[in-house]
PAZAPA-4460 file (N, C-alpha, C; in steps of 0.05 Angstrom, whole numbers, plus 32768, in hexadecimal, padded with zeros to 4 digits):
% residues 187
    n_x    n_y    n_z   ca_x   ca_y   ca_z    c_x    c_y    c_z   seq   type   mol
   802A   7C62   7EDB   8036   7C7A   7ED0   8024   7C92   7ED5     1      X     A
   800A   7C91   7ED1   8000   7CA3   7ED8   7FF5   7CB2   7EEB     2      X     A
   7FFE   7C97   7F02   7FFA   7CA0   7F1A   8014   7CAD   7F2B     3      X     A
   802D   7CA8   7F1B   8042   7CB3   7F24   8040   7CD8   7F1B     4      X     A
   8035   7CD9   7EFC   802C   7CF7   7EF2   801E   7D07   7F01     5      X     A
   800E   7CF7   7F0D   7FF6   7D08   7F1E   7FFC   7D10   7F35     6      X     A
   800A   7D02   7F42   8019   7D08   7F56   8032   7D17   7F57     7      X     A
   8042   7D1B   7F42   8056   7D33   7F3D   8048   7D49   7F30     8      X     A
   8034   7D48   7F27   8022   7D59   7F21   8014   7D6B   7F42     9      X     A
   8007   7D61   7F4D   7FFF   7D63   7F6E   801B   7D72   7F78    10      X     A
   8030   7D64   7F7E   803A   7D73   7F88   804B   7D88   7F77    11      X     A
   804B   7D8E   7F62   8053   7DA8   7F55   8047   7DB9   7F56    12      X     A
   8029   7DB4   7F53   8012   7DCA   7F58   8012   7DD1   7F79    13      X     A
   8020   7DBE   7F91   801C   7DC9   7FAE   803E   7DE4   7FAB    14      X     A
   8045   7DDA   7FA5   8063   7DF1   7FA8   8064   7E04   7F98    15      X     A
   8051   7E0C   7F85   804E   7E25   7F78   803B   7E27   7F83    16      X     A
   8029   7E27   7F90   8013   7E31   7FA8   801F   7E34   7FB6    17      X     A
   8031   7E33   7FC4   8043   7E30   7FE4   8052   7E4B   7FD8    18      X     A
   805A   7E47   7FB7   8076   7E68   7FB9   8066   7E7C   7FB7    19      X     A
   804E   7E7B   7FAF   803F   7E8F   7FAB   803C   7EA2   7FC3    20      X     A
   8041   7EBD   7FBA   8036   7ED4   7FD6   8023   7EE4   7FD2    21      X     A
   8020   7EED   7FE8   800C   7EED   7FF2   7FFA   7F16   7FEB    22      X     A
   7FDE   7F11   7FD8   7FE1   7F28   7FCD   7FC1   7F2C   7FD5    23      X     A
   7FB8   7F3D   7FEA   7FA6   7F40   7FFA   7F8F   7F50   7FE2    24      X     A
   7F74   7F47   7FE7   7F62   7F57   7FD3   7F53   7F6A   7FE3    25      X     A
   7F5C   7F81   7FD2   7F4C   7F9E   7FE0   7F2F   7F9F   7FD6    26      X     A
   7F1B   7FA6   7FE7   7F01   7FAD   7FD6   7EF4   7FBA   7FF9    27      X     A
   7EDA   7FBE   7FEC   7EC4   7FD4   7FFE   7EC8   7FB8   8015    28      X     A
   7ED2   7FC5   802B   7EC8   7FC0   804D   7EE8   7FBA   8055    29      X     A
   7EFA   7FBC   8042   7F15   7FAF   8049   7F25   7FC5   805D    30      X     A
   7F31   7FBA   8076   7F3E   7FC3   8087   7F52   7FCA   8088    31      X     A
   7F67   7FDF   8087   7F82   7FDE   808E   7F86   7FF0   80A2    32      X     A
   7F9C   7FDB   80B5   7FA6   7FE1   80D1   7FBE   7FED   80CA    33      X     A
   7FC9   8004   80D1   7FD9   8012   80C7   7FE4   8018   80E9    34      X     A
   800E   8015   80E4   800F   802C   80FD   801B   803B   80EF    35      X     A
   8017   805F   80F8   8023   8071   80EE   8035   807D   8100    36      X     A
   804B   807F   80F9   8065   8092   810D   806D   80A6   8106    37      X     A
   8062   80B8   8114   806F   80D7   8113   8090   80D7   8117    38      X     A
   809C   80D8   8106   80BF   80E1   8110   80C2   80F1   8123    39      X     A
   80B5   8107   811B   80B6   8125   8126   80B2   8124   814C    40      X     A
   8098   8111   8154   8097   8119   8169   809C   80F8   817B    41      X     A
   80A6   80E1   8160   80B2   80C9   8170   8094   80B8   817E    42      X     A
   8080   80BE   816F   8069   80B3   817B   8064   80A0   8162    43      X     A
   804C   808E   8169   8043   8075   8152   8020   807E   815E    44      X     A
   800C   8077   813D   7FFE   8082   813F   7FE7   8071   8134    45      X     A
   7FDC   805C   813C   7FCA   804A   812E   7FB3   8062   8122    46      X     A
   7FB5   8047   8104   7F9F   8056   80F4   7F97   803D   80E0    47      X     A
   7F7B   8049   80E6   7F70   802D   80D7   7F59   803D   80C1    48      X     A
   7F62   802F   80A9   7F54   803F   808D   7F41   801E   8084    49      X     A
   7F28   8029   8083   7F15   801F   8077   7F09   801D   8054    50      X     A
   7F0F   8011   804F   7F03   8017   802B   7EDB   800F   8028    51      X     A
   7EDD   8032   8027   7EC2   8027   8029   7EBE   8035   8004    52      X     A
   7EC1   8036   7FF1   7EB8   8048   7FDA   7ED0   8037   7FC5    53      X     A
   7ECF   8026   7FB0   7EE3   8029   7F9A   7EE1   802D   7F83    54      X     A
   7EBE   8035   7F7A   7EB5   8040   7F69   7EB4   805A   7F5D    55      X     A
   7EC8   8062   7F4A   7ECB   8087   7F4D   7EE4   808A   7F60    56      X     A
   7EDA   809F   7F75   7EEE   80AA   7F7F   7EF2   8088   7F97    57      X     A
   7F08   808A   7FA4   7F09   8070   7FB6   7F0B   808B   7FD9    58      X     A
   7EF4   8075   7FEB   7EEF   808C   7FFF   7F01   8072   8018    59      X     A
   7F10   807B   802E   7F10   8068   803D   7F0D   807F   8057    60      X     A
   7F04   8064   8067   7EF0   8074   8086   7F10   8070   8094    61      X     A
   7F17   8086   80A8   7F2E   8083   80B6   7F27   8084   80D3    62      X     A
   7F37   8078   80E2   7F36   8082   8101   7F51   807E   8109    63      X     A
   7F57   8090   8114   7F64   8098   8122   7F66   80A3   8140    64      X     A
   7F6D   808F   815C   7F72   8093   8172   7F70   80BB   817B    65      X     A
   7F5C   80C0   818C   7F68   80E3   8197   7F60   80E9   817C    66      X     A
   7F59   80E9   8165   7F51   80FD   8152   7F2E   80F8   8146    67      X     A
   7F2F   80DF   814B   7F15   80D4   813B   7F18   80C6   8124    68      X     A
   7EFD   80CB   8117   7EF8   80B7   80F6   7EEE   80D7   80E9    69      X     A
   7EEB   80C1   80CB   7EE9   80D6   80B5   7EF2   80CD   80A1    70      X     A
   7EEE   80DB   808E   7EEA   80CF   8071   7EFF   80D2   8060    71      X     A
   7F19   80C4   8052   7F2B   80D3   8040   7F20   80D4   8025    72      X     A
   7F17   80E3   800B   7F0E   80D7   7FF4   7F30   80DA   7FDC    73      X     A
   7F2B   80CF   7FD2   7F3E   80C7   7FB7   7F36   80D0   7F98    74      X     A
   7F3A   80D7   7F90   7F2B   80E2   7F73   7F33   80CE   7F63    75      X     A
   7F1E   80CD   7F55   7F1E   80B5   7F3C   7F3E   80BE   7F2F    76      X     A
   7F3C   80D6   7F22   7F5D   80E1   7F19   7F6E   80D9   7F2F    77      X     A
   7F70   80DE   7F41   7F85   80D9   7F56   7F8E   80BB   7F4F    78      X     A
   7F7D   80AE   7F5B   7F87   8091   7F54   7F92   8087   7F3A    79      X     A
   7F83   8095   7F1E   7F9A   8090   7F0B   7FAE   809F   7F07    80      X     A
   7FB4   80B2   7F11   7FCC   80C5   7F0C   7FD4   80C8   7F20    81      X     A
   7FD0   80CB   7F34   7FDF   80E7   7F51   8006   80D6   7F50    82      X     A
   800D   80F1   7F55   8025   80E8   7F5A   8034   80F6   7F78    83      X     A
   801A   80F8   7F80   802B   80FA   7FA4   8013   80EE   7FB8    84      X     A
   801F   80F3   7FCD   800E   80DA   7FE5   8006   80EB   7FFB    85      X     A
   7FEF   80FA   8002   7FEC   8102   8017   7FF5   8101   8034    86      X     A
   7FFA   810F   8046   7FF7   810E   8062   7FEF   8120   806C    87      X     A
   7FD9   8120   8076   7FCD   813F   8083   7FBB   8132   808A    88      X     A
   7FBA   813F   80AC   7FA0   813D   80C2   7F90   813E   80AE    89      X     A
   7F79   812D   80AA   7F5F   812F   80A3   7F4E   8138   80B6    90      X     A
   7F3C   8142   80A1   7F1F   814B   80B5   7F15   8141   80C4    91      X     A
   7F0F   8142   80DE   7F02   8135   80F0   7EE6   8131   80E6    92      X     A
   7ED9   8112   80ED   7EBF   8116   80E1   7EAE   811D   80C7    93      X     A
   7EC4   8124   80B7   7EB9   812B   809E   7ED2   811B   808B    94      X     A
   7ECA   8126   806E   7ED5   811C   805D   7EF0   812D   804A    95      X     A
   7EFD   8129   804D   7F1F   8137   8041   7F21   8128   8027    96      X     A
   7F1B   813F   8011   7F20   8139   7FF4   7F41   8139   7FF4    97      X     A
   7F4E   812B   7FEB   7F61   812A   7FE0   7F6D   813A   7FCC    98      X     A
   7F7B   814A   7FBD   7F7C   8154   7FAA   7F80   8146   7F95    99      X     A
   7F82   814B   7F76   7F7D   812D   7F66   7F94   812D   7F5B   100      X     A
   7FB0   8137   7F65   7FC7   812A   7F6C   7FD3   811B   7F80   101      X     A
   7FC2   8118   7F91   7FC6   8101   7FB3   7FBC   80F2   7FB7   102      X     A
   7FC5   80D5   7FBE   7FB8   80C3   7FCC   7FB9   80BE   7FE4   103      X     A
   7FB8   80AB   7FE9   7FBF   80A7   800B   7FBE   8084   800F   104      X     A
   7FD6   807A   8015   7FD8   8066   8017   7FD7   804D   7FFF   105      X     A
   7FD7   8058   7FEC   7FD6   804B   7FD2   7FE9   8053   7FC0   106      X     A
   7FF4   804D   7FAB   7FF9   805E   7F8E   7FF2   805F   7F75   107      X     A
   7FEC   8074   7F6B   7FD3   8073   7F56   7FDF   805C   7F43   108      X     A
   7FCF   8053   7F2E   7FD2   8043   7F17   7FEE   8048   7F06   109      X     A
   7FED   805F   7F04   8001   806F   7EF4   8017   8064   7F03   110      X     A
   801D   8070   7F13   803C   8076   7F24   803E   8050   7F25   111      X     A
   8028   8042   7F29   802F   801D   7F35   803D   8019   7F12   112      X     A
   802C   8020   7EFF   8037   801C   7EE0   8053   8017   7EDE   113      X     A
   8064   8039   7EE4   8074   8044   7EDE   8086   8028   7EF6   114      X     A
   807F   8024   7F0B   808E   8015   7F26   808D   7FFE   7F1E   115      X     A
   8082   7FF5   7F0D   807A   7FD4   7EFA   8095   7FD2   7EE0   116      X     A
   8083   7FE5   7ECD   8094   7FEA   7EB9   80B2   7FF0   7EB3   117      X     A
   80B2   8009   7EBD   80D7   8012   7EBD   80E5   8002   7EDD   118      X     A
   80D7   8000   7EEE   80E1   7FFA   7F09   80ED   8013   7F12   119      X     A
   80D6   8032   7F08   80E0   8046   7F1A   80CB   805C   7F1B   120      X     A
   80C5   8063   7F29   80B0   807F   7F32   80BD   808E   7F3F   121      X     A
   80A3   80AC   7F3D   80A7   80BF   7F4A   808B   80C3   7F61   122      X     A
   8096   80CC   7F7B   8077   80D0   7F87   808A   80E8   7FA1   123      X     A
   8075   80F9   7F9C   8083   8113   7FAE   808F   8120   7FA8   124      X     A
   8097   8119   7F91   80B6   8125   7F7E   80CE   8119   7F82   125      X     A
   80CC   8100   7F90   80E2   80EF   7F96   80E1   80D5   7F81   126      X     A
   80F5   80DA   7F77   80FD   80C4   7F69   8101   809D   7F72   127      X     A
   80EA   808C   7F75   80FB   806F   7F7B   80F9   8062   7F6E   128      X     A
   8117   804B   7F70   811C   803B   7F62   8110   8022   7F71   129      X     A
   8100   800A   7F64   80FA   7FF2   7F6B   8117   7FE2   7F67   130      X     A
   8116   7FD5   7F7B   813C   7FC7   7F85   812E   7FA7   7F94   131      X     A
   813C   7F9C   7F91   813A   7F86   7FAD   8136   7F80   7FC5   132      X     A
   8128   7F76   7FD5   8126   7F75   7FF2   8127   7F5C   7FF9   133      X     A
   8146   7F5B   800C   8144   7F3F   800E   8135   7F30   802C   134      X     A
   8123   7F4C   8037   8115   7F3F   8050   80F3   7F3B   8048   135      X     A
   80E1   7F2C   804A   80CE   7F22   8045   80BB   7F46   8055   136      X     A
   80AB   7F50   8044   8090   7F61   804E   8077   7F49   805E   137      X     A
   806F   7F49   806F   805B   7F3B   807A   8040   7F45   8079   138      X     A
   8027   7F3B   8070   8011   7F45   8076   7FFD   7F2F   8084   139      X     A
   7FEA   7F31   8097   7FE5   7F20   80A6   7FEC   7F08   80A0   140      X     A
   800E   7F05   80B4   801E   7EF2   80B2   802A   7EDF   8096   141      X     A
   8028   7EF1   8080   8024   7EE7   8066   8036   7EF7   8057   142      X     A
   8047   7EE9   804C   805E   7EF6   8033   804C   7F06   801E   143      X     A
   8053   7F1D   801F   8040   7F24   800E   804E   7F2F   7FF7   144      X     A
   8041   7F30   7FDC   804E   7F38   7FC5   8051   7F50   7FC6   145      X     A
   806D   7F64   7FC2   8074   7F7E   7FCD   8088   7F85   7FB8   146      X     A
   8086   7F9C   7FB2   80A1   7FAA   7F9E   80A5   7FBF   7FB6   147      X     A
   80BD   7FB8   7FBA   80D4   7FC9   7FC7   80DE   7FDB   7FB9   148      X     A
   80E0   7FF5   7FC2   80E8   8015   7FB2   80FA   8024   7FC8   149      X     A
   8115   802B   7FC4   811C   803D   7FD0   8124   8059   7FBA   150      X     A
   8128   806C   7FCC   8124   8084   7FC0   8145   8086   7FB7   151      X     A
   814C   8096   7F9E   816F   809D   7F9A   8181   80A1   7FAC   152      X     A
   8175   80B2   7FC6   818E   80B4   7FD6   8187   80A8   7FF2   153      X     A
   8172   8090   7FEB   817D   8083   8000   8168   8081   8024   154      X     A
   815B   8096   801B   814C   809F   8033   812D   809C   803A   155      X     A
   8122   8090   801F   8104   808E   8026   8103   806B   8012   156      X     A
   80F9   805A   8029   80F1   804C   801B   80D7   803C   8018   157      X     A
   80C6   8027   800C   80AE   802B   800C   80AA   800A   7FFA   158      X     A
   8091   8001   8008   808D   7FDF   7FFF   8077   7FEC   7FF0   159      X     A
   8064   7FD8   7FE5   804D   7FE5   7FCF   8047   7FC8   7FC6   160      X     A
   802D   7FC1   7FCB   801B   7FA6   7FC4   801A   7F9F   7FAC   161      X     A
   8025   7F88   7F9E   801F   7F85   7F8A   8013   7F82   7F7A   162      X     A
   7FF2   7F9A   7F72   7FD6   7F96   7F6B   7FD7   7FAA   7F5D   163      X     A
   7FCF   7FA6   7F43   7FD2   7FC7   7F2A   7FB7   7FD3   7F30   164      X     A
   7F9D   7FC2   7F43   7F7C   7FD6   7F4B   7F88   7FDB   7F5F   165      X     A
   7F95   7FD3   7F78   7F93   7FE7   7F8F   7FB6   7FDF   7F95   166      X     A
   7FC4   7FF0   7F92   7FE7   7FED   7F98   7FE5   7FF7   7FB3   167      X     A
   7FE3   7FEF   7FC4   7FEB   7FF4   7FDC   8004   8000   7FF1   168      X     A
   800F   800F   7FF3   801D   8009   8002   801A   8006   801E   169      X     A
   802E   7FF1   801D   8035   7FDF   8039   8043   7FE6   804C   170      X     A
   8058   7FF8   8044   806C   8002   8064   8073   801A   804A   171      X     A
   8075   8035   8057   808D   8049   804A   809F   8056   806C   172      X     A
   80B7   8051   805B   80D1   805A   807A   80DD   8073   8066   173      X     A
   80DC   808B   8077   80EC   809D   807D   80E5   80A9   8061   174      X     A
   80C3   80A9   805E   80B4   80C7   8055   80C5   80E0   8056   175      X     A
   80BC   80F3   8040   80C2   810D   8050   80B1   8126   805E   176      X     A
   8095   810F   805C   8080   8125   806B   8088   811D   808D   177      X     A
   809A   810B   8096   80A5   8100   80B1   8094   80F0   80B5   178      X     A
   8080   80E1   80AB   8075   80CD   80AE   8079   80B2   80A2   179      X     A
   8080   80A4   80B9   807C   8088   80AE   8068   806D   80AE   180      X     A
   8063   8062   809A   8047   804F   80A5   804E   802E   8098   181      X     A
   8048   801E   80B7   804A   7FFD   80B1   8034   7FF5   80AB   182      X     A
   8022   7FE8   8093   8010   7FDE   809B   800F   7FC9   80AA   183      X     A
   8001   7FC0   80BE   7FFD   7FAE   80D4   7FF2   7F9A   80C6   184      X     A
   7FD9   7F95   80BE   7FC1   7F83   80AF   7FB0   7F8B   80A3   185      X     A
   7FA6   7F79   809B   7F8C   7F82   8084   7F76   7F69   8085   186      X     A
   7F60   7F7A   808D   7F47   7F5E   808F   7F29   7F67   8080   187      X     A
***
């Protein structure tokens, strides 16, 4: 008998490991491969953001193909509050404060709360609702745990990692700064 327990035991513990997805841990040296697509001029734009700082403000090192590297910083406020998301050429070579309403590629604490809690935020001044997705987000090759948000009318929508220290987002389609970004991987 108790060897029959142990063994329905074994395999109950393998298939709740198996449903489990997949929720990547951000910290200092972590990589993300990002492609970015300009609508506007129909081009795709690799960009790869480095976390090098999560202490205080969060700094990540960027490069970007034809433009260079350089520094984005995040304000300690930003990350718990901001409720909009940067896109703007950064400084070449140097470091681009963020204002401590913007992030970039993340969403502050606050706004993930509100996307947890009610299942609705604001970022940009656009209203989204967290809804269903019935196609799997991938991150290196891995289901990854994702709240799906589309905006009220329909036109911007946006995945977001399921981590209350670093919410990530994973893909946003049909921005209204005309940018869109897949993340590729993370190592």
């Amino acid at each position: 008998m108790k060897k029959i327990f142990s063994i329905a035991l074994i395999t109950l513990s393998s298939f709740v490991a198996f449903a489990q997805k997949y929720i990547p841990q951000i910290k200092v040296g972590t990589i993300l491969k990002y492609n970015a697509f300009s609508r506007a001029f129909g081009q795709s734009i690799p960009l790869t953001l480095t976390i090098t700082n999560l202490t205080g403000a969060v700094d990540m090192q960027y490069s970007i193909p034809q433009l260079g590297t350089g520094t984005f910083e995040i304000s300690q406020s930003a990350m718990q509050s901001a409720k909009k998301m940067a896109f703007k050429e950064p400084q070449a070579d140097g470091v681009t404060k963020l204002k401590d309403d913007e992030t970039l590629a993340v969403l502050s604490k606050n706004t993930f709360k509100d996307l947890t809690t009610s299942k609705t935020f604001i970022l940009n001044g656009q209203t989204f609702n967290v809804t269903a997705d019935t196609a799997p987000f991938k991150i290196n090759d891995q289901e990854a745990d994702v709240f799906y948000a589309v905006t009220t009318n329909g036109k911007t929508k946006m995945w977001v990692l399921n981590n209350p220290d670093f919410p990530l987002i994973c893909k946003l389609q049909g921005g209204p700064q005309g940018i869109d970004l897949t993340l590729e991987s993370i190592k």
